[in-house]
C-alpha positions in Angstrom: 8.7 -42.5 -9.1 8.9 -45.7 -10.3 9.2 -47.5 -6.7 5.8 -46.0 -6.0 4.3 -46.9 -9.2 5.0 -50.3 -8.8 4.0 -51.0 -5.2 0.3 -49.2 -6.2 0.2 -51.3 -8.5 1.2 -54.3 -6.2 -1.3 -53.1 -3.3 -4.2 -53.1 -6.2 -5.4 -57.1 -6.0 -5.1 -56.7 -2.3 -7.0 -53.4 -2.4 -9.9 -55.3 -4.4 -10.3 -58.0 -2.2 -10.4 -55.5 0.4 -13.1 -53.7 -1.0 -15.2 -56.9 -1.5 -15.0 -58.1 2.0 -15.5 -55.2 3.2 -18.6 -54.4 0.8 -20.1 -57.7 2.0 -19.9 -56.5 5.5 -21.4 -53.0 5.2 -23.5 -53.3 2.3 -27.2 -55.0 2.1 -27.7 -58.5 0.6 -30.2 -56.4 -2.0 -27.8 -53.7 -2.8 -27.3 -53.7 -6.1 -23.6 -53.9 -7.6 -23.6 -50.6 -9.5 -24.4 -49.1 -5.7 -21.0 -50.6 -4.3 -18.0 -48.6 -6.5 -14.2 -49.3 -5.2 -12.1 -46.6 -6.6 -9.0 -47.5 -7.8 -6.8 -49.3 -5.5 -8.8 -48.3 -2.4 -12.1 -49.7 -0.8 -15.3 -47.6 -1.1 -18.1 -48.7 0.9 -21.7 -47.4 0.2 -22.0 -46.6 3.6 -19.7 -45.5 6.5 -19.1 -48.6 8.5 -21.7 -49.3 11.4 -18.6 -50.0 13.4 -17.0 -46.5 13.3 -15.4 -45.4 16.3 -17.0 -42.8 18.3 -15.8 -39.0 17.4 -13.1 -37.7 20.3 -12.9 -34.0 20.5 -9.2 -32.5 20.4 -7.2 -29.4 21.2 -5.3 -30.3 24.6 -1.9 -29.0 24.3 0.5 -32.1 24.5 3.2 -32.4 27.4 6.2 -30.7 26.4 8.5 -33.5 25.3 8.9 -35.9 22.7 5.5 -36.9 21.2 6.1 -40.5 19.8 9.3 -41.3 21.3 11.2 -44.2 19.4 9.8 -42.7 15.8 11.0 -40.9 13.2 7.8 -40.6 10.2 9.7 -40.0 7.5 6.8 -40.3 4.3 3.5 -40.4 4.1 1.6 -41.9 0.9 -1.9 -41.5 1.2 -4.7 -42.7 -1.2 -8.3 -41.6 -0.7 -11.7 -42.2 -3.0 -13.5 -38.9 -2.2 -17.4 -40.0 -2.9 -19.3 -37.3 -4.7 -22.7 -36.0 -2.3 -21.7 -38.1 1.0 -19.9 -37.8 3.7 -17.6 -41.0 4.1 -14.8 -41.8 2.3 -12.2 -44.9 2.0 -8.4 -45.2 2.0 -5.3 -46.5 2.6 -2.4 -44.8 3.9 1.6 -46.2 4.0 3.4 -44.7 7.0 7.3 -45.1 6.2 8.7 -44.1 9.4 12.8 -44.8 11.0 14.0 -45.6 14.6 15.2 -43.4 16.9 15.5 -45.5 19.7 16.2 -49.3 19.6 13.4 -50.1 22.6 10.3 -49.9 20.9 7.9 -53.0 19.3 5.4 -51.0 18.3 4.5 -47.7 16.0 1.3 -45.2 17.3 -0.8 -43.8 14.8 -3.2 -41.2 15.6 -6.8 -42.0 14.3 -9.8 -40.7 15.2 -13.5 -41.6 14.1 -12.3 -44.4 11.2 -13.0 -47.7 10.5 -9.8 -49.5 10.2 -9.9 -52.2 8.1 -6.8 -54.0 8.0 -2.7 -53.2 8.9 -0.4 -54.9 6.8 3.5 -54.2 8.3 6.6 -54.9 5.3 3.4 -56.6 3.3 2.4 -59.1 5.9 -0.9 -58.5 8.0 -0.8 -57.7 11.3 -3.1 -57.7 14.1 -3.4 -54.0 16.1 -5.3 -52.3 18.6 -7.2 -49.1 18.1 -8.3 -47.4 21.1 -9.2 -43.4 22.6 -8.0 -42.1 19.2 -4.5 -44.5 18.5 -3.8 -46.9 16.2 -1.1 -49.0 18.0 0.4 -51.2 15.0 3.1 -54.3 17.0 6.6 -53.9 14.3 8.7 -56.0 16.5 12.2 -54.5 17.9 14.7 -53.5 16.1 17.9 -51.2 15.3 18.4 -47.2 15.7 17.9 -45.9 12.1 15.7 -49.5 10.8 12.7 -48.3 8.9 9.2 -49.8 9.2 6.7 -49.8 6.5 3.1 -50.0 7.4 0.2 -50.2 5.4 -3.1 -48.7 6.9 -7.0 -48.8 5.2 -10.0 -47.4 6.5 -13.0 -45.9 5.5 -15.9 -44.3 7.5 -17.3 -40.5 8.0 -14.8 -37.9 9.1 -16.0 -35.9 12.4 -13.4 -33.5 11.5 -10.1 -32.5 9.8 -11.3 -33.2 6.1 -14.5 -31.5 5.3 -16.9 -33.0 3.3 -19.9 -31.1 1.9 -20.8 -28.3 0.1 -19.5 -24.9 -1.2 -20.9 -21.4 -0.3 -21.9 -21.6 -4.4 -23.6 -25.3 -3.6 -20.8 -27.1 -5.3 -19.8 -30.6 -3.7 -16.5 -30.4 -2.1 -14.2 -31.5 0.2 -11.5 -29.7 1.8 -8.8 -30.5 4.3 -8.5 -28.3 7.4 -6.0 -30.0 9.7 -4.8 -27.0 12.1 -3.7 -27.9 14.9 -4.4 -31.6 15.2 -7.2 -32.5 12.8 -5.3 -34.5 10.1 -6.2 -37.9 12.5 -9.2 -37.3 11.4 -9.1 -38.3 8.0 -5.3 -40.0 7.5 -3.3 -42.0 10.5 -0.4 -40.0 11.3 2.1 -39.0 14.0 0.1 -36.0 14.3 2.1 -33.5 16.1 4.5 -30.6 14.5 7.6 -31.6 15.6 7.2 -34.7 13.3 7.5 -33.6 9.8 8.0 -35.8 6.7 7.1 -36.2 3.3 3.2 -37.0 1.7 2.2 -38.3 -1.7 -1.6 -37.8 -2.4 -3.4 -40.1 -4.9 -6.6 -38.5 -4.8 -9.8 -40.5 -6.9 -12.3 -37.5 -7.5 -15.7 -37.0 -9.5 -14.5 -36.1 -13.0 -15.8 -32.6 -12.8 -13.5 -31.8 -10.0 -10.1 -30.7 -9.5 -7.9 -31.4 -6.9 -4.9 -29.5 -5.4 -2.5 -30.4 -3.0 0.9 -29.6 -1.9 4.0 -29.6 -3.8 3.4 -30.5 -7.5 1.5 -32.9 -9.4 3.5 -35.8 -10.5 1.5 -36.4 -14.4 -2.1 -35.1 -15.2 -5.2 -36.7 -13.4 -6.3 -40.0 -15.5 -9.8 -41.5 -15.5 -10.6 -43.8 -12.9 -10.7 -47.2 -14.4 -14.4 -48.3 -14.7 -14.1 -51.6 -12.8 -13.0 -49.6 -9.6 -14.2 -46.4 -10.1 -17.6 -47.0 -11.2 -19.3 -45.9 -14.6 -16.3 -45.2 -17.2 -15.8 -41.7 -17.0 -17.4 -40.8 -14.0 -13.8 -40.3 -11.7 -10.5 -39.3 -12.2 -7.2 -39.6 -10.3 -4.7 -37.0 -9.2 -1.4 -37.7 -7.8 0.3 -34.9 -5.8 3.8 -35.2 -4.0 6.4 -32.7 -2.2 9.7 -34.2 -1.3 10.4 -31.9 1.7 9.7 -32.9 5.3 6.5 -30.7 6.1 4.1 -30.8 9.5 1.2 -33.1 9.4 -1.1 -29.9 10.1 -0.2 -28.5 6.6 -0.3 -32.0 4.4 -3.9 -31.2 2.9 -6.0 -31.7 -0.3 -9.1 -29.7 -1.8 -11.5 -31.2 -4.4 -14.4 -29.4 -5.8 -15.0 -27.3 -9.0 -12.1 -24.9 -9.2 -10.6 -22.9 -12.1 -6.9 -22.0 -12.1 -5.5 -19.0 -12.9 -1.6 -18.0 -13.3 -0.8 -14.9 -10.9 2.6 -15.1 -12.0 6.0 -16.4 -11.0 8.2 -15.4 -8.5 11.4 -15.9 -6.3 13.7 -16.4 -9.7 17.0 -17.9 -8.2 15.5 -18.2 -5.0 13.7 -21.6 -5.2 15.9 -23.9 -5.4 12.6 -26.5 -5.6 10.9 -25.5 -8.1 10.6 -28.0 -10.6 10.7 -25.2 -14.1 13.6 -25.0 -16.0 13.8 -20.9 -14.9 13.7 -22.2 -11.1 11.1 -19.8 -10.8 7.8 -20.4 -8.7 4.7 -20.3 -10.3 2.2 -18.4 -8.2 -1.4 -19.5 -9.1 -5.3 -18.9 -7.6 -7.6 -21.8 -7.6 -10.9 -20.4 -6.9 -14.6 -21.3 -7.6 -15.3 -20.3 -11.1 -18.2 -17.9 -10.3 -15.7 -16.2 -7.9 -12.2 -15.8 -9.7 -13.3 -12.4 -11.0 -14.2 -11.4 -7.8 -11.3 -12.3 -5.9 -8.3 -11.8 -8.4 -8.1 -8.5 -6.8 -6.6 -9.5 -4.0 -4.2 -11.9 -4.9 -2.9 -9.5 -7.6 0.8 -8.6 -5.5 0.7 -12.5 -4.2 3.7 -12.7 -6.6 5.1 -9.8 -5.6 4.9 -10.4 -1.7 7.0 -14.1 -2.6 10.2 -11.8 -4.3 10.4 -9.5 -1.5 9.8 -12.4 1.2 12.4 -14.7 -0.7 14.9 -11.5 -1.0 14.8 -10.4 2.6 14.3 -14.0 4.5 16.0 -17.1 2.3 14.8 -18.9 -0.6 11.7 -20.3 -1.0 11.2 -23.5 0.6 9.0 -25.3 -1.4 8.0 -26.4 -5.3 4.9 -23.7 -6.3 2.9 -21.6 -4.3 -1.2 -22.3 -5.0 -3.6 -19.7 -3.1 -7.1 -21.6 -3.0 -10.9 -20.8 -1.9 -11.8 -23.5 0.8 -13.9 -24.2 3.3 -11.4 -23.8 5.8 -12.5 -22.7 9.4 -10.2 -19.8 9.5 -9.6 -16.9 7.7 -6.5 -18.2 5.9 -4.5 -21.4 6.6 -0.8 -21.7 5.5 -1.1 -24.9 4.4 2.3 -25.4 2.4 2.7 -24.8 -1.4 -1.3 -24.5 -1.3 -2.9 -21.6 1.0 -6.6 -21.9 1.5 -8.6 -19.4 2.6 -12.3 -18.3 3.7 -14.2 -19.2 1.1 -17.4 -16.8 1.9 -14.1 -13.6 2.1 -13.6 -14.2 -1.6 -17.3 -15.0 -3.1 -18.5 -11.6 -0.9 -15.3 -9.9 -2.8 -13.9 -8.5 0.4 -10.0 -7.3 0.5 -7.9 -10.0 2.0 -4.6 -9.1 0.7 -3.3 -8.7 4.3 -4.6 -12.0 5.1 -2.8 -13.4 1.9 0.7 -11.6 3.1 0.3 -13.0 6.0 -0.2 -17.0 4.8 2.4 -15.8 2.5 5.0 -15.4 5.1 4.1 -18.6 6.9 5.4 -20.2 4.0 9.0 -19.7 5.7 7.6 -19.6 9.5 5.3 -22.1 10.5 6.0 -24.1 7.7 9.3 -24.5 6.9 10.4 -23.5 10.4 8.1 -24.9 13.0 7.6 -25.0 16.0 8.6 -28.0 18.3 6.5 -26.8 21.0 2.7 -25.6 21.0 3.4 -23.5 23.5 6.1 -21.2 21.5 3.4 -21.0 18.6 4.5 -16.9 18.7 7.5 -18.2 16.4 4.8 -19.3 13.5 1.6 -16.3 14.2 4.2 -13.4 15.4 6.5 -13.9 12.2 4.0 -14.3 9.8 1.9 -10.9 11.5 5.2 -8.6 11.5 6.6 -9.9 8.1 3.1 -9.4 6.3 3.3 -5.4 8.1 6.6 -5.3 6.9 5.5 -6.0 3.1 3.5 -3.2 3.4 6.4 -1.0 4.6 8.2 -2.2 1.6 5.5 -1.8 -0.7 3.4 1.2 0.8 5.4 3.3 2.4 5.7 4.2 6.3 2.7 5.1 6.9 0.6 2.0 5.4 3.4 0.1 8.2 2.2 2.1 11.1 -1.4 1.2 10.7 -0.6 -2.4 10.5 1.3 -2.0 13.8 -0.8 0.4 15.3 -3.8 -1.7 14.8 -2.4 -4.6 16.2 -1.2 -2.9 18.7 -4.9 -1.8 19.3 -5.8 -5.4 19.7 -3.5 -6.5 21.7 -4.1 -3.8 24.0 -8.0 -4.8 24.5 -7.1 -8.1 25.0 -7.4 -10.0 28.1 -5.1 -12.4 27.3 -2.5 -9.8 27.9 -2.4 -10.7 31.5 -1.0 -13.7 30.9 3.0 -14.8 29.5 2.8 -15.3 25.6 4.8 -18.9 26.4 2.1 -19.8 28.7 3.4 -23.5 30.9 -0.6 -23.0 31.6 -2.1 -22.9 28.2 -4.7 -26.4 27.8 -6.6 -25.2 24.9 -4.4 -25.3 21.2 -7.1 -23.3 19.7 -6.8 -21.1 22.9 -3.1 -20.1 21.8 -5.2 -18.2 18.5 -4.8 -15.0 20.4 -3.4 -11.4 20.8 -0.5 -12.7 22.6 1.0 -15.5 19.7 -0.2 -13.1 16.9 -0.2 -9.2 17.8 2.4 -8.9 20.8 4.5 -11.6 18.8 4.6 -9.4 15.8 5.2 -6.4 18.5 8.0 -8.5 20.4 9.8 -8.6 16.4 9.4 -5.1 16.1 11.0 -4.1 19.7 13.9 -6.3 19.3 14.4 -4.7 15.9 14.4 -1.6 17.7 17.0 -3.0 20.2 19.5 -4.6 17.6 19.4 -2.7 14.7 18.1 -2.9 11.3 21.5 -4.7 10.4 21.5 -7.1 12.9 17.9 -8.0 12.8 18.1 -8.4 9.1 20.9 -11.2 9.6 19.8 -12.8 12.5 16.9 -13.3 10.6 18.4 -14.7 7.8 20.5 -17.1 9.9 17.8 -18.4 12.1 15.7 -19.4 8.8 19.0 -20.9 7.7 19.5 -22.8 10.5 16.0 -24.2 11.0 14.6 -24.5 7.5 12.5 -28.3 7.2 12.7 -28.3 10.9 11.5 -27.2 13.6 12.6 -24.6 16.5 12.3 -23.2 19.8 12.7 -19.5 21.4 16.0 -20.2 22.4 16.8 -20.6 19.0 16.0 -16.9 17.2 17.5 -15.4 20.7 20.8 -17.6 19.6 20.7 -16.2 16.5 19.7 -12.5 17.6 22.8 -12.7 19.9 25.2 -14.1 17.4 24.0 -11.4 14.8 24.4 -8.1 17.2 27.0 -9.3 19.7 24.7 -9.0 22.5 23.3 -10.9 25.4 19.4 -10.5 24.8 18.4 -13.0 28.1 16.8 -10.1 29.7 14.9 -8.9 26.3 13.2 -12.4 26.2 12.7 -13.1 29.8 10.5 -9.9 29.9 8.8 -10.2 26.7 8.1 -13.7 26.1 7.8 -15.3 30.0 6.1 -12.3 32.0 2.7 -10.8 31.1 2.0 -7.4 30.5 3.0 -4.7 28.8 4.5 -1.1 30.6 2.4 1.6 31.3 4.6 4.6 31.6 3.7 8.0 33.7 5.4 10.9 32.3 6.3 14.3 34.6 8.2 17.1 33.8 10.0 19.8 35.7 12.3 22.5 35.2 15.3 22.8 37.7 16.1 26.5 37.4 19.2 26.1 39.6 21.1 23.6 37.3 19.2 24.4 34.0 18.2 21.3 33.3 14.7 19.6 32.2 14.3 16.3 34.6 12.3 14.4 32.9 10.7 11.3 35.7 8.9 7.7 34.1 7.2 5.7 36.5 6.2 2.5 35.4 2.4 1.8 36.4 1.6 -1.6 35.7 0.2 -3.8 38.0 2.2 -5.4 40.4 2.5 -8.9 38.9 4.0 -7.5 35.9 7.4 -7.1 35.1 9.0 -3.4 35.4 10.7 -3.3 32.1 14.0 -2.7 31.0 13.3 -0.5 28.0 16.2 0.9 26.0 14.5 3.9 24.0 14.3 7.7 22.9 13.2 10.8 25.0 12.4 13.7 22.6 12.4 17.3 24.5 10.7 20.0 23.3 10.8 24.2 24.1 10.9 27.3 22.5 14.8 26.5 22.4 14.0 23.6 19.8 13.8 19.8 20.7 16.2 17.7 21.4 16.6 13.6 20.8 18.3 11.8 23.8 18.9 7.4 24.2 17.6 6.2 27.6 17.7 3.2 29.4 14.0 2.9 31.4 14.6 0.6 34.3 12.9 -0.3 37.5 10.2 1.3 39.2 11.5 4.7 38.4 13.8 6.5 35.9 15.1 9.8 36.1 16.5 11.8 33.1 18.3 14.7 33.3 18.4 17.2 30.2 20.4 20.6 30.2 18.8 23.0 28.3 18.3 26.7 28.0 14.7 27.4 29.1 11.5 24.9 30.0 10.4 22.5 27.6 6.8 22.0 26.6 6.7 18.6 25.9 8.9 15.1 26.8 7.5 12.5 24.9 9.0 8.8 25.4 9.3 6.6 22.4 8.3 9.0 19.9 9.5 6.5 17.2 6.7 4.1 18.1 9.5 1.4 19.1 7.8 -0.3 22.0 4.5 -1.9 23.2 3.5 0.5 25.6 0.6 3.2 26.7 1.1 6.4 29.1 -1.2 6.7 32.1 -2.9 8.7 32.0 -3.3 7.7 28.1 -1.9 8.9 25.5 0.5 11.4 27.8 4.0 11.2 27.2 3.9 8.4 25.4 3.6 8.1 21.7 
């Protein structure tokens, strides 16, 4: 705390004289002075720069690979003056970041559509290059394990990534929505999920805003000294911080007129991070004020959802847990210790408790456990679907857990992205990868290898995969390790199938009686097209005649699978998977197949 008290207050001459030349640049000899604010410690033009690089649109999925080899971010301490009724803002952001590699002069920071103003590296100013959305700041070589301290300001217009305007109510705001690569937009960053660190937020806001952020605010917002943040009275500063390594795509702020409400606490014993005495986690809504009624509704088991989550996965990763109205794209966004959701969900008053068990759960995947590839984005969308089913089974009973996984199962199923692998080595589009195959089969995918395992062994593998991975990051290869370690099994095949190969099975159920040996023979054919897989589908075949039914394990395999079931008389029905265990239809539909 005090380290970073005293280098802001260091940086502030610099800062000023900043904001004056910069001012004389930008603004017009007959501006008058009252027009040109600089809030404090950072420049605030009264204009987005002229020379603001063009916008460059994102959302190619990156090579598999290291991202920013040589470089290690390991904090982030960013400053912004958020203007009230304009677009642009101004800031300065300190990248701390270590060596990984000794062969490396110079640190890339992504940066997209911002005026960069000036780079100063261990306090000395630097010259850089800034080109096709990279800051490329020269550090000089250096040592495995040296750190490098950069100092980055800029102002301009954000083209994406913080959102600047108004609420559905017609309150100013501005809200961070970085998923998947949007926080370049507004803060230079390694911007990729593999790369997690640390952020500090010192946020200068019109007074009548609050400001939330992730982990916990480090002393209450002060006014914004006059001589930098305009008219006494008229700003106010908020300083947020978390001290655990989280992905650039979840470090976020949101500043308009909020009102916060206490949901309760949660996780006792199982948040090691909170900051409260009871090392409990306060669970809180921050929503407009002509909506909290409206919305309370649904975040009224968000309390709840954190004990059973905490109980059944690990402890909670983070310091509080903040569920806020935004203006965020999507219907929810996990951003960590401070969910945002749909703003226009909440003021129409519709249910979105599902949504909020699923955000919930991402908490502990996505967040804390990442993944370090786009392309195995199942391990964030998958979890966070099936565990937010699974609250319900807790909660609500069986049934209320087979709608969740019949209706994604539903979805799925009318999806054409079902023809292709759910790790696709083809997918271009990150905002492509928001489909039925990361969410709905993932979730599916949890389920059948639940059903293969055990309850036992799911439940620790589990466990010892968030273990192993928590504030880091993770691949496939990585729950499958610690699926195999937790049932004793080889699970290579369950993957392969699942996760690499499109499709689903399609399963063609016939039934005959063999009077000679007494026996039902009970044939599956697997239907799918030809570029699918056949399956390997351990299961249940339930038999059913006058004599009673009967339960038998099978093993469906190749093209064809034949069963043979002694039994008295004929049966009248053979249904496979009658549990509802696996992601599959009959063909005809719905015959033999539950």
């Amino acid at each position: 705390m005090s380290d970073a008290g005293e280098r802001s207050l260091s940086a502030r001459a610099w800062l000023a004289a900043a904001a004056l030349a910069l001012l004389a640049a930008c603004a017009p000899a007959s501006a008058p002075a009252q027009a040109r604010p600089a809030a404090a410690g950072v420049p605030l033009p009264s204009a987005a720069p002229a020379s603001e690089p063009a916008a460059t649109t994102l959302g190619a999925v990156p090579p598999s690979g290291p991202y920013a080899p040589g470089w290690d971010v390991l904090h982030y301490d960013v400053e912004i003056a958020l203007p009230e009724g304009a677009g642009w803002i101004a800031g300065r952001t300190t990248v701390r970041a270590a060596r990984t590699t000794a062969a490396v002069a110079s640190l890339p920071l992504d940066l997209i559509g911002l005026a960069v103003t000036g780079i100063r590296v261990g306090g000395s100013g630097v010259q850089f290059t800034h080109a096709n959305g990279k800051v490329t700041v020269p550090v000089g070589m250096g040592r495995v394990g040296d750190t490098v301290e950069v100092e980055v300001t800029y102002a301009g217009t954000p083209d994406d990534g913080l959102v600047i305007g108004k609420t559905v109510g017609g309150q100013p705001s501005a809200f961070a929505d970085n998923w998947p690569d949007r926080a370049r937009y507004w803060f230079p960053s390694i911007d990729h999920p593999a790369d997690k660190a640390t952020v500090a937020f010192t946020v200068h806001a019109p007074a009548a805003w609050q400001v939330v952020s992730n982990g916990v605010m480090t002393g209450a917002p002060v006014a914004t000294p006059a001589a930098v943040g305009g008219a006494a009275g008229a700003r106010r500063t908020w300083r947020w911080r978390t001290d655990v390594a989280i992905p650039t795509y979840t470090m976020v702020i949101g500043a308009t007129a909020l009102a916060a409400d206490t949901v309760g606490t949660a996780a006792c014993g199982q948040a090691p991070r909170s900051p409260r005495a009871d090392r409990c986690v306060a669970v809180t809504t921050w929503l407009y004020p002509e909506d909290r009624q409206k919305g309370a509704a649904s975040f009224r088991r968000a309390a709840l959802m954190l004990d059973l989550f905490a109980h059944w996965i690990g402890p909670f990763p983070y310091e509080k847990l903040a569920h806020v109205q935004s203006s965020t794209r999507y219907g929810g966004m996990e951003n960590v210790a401070a969910i945002f959701y749909d703003e226009k969900a909440i003021a129409q008053g519709r249910d979105i408790e599902s949504t909020v068990a699923h955000e919930t759960a991402h908490q502990w995947f996505g967040d804390s456990v990442t993944e370090a590839d786009w392309r195995h984005l199942w391990l964030s969308e998958g979890f966070a679907t099936y565990f937010a089913a699974l609250f319900y089974q807790w909660t609500d009973g069986e049934a209320a857990f087979r709608r969740e996984m019949d209706d994604a199962r539903a979805i799925y199923l009318r999806s054409e992205i079902a023809a292709r692998p759910v790790i696709d080595p083809q997918a271009a589009d990150l905002f492509g990868l928001l489909n039925a195959n990361n969410y709905q089969k993932g979730s599916w995918i949890l389920h059948m290898l639940r059903g293969v395992v055990g309850d036992s062994a799911f439940h620790a593998g589990i466990r010892s995969y968030y273990a192993s991975h928590r504030d880091a990051t993770a691949l496939t290869a990585d729950i499958q390790a610690a699926m195999e370690h937790a049932s004793g099994r080889e699970l290579g095949w369950f993957f392969e199938q699942w996760l690499t190969r499109p499709g689903y099975p399609m399963l063609r159920v016939t039934r005959h009686w063999d009077p000679a040996a007494r026996e039902v023979v009970v044939d599956v054919e697997q239907t799918q097209p030809a570029g699918w897989p056949r399956f390997r589908i351990p299961t249940t075949l339930l038999v059913r005649g006058p004599w009673g039914e009967r339960r038998q394990a099978i093993e469906l395999t190749g093209t064809r699978t034949t069963v043979r079931v002694a039994e008295p008389a004929e049966a009248d029905t053979a249904i496979v998977d009658p549990d509802g265990w696996v992601l599959a239809v009959g063909d005809p539909a719905g015959s033999g197949v539950r």
